[in-house]
C-alpha positions in Angstrom: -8.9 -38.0 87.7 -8.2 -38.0 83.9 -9.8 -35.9 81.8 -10.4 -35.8 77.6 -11.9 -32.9 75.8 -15.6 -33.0 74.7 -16.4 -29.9 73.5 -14.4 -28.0 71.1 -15.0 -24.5 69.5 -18.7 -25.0 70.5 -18.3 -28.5 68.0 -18.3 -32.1 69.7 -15.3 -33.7 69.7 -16.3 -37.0 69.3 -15.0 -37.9 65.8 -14.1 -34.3 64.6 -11.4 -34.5 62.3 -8.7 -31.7 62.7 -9.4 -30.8 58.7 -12.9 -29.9 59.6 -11.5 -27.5 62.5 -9.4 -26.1 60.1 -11.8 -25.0 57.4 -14.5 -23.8 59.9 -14.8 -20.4 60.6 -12.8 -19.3 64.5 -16.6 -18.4 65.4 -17.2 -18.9 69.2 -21.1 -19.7 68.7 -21.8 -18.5 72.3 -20.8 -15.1 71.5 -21.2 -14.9 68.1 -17.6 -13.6 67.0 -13.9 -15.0 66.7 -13.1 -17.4 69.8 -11.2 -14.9 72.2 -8.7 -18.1 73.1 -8.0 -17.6 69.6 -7.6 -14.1 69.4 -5.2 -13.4 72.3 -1.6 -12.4 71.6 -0.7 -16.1 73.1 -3.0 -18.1 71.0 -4.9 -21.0 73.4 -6.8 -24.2 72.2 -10.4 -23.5 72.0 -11.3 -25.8 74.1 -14.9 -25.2 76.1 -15.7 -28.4 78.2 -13.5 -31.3 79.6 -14.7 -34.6 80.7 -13.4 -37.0 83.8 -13.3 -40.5 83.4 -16.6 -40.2 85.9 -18.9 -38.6 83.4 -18.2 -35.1 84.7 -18.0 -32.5 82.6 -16.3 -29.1 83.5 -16.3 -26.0 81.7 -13.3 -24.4 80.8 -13.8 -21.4 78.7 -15.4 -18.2 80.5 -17.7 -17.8 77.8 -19.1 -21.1 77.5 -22.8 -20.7 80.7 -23.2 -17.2 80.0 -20.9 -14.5 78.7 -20.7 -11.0 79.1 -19.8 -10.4 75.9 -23.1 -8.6 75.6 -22.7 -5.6 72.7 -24.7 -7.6 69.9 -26.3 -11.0 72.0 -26.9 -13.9 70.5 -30.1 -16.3 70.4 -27.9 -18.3 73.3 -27.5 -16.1 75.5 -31.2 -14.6 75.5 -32.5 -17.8 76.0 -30.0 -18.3 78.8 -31.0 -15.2 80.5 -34.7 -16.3 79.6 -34.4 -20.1 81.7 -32.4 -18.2 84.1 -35.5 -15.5 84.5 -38.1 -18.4 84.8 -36.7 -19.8 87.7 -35.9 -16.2 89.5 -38.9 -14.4 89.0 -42.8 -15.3 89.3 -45.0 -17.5 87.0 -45.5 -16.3 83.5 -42.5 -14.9 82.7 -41.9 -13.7 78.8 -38.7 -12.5 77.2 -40.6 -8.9 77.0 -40.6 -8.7 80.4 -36.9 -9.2 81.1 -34.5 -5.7 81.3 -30.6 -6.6 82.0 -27.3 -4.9 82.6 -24.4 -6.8 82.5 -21.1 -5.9 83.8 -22.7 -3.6 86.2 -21.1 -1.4 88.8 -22.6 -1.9 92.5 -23.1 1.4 95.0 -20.3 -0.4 96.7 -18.1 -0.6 94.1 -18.1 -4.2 92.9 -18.6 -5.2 89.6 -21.6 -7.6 88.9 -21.8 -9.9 86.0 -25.8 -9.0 85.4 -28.2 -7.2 86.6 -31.7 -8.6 85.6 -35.0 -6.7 86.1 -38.7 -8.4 85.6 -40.4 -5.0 84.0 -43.4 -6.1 85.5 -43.4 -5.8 89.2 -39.8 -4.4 89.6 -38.4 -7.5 91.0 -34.7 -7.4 90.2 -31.4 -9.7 91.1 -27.7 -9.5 90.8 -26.5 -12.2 88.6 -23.0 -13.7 88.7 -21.7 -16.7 86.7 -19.3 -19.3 87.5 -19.7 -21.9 84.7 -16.4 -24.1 85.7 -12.8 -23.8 86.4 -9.3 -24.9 85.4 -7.9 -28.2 84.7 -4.6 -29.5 85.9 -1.4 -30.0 83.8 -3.3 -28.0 81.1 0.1 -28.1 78.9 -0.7 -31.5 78.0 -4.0 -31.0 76.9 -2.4 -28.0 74.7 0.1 -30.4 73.2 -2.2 -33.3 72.5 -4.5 -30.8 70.3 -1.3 -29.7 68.9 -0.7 -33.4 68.0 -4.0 -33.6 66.8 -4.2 -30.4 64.7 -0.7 -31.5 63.1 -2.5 -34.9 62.1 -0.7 -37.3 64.8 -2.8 -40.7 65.1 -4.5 -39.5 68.4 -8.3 -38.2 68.6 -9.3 -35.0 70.0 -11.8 -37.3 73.0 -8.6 -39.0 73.8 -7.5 -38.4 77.6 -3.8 -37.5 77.5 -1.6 -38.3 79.5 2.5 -37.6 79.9 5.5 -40.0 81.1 7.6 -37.9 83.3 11.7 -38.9 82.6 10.7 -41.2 86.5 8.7 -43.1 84.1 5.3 -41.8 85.8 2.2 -41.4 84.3 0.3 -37.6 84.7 -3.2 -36.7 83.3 -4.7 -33.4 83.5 -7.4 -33.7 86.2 -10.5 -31.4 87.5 -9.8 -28.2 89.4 -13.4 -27.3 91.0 -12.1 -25.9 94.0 -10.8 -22.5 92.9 -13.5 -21.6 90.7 -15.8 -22.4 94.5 -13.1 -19.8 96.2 -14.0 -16.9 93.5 -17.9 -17.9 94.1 -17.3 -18.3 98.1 -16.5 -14.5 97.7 -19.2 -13.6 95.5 -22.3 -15.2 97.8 -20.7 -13.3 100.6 -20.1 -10.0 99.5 -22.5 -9.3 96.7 -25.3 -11.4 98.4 -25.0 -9.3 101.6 -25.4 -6.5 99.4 -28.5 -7.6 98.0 -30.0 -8.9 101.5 -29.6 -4.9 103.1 -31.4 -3.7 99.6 -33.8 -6.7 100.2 -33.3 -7.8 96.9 -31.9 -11.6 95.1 -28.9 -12.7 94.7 -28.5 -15.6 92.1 -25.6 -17.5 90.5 -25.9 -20.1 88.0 -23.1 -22.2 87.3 -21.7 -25.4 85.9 -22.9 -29.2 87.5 -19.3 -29.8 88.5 -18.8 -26.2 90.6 -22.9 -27.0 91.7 -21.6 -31.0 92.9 -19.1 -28.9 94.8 -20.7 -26.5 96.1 -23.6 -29.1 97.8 -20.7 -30.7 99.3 -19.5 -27.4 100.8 -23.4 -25.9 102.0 -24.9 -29.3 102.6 -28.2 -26.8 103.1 -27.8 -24.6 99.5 -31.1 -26.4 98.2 -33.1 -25.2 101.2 -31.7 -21.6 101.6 -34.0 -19.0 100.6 -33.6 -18.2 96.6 
């Protein structure tokens, strides 16, 4: 299934013209410092959410639900980690109350996204967040924001799409199922963790890797949170 970008350095897509992009600052406003797509040694598009021809949307930049780029956090993610407290941890919640860890260390050695901690009863969680996935044939989303940012006469919400020299037609599609596999192993491993130390085990993720999920644990609504 086709899919067109729709979020863009944190800006909609829709109608932004690659002169804007140009003059705004490489802020990832998630994080609150240059986009790290941007800042690797192979430069990437800073692209943060895809959308299929359906209406879904997938994320595709790690730092997009909730990073753990944590050293100075930004009003995003505390109020992310705030909705995500409200629905662990008992009635009444404030942002006081909340202690975290991120990028934690388990006893048995595996590294946890978060830890979050309600000061006022003790009640803690491991965290871990899977906000979306890859796409397919991601080189032709590269080269269509190339296009763009070199002022072709194509928009940035444009699905792209590539004649191979047979004269077929590719698009870049969704990849849910591998970002499910890195979760599969998360819920099994770190959730068994927490059940022996009788405490939660959350993830929050993107609707597309959620959609996917209910199809794989027809029962995930009713488990025990």
């Amino acid at each position: 299934m086709a899919v067109k970008i729709i979020e863009f350095l944190g800006m909609n897509a829709h109608g932004l013209s690659a002169s804007d992009y140009r003059a705004a600052e490489k802020l990832c406003p998630y994080i609150g410092t240059m986009c790290k797509k941007i800042n690797r040694e192979l430069e990437q598009k800073p692209m943060c959410v895809v959308e299929s021809r359906g209406g879904v949307p997938l994320i595709v930049c790690e730092h997009r639900l909730l990073s753990t780029v944590m050293e100075t956090p930004t009003s995003y993610q505390r109020s992310r980690l705030f909705e995500i407290s409200q629905i662990i941890f008992d009635e009444g919640i404030e942002p006081k109350d909340i202690e975290y860890k991120y990028e934690v260390t388990t006893r048995l050695r595996q590294r946890s996204n978060f830890v979050l901690r309600d000061k006022r009863n003790g009640d803690a969680c491991i965290l871990e967040i899977q906000g979306g996935g890859e796409t397919s044939s991601t080189r032709i989303l590269t080269d269509h924001v190339t296009k763009w940012e070199n002022g072709e006469n194509v928009k940035l919400d444009d699905f792209p799409v590539r004649v191979t020299k047979s004269g077929k037609m590719t698009a870049p599609g969704l990849i849910p199922a591998n970002a499910w596999r890195r979760l599969q192993e998360q819920i099994i491993v770190k959730g068994g963790i927490c059940v022996s130390s009788e405490k939660k085990f959350v993830a929050a993720m993107g609707k597309t890797i959620y959609l996917h999920l209910l199809g794989k644990l027809p029962t995930i609504e009713s488990m025990k949170r």
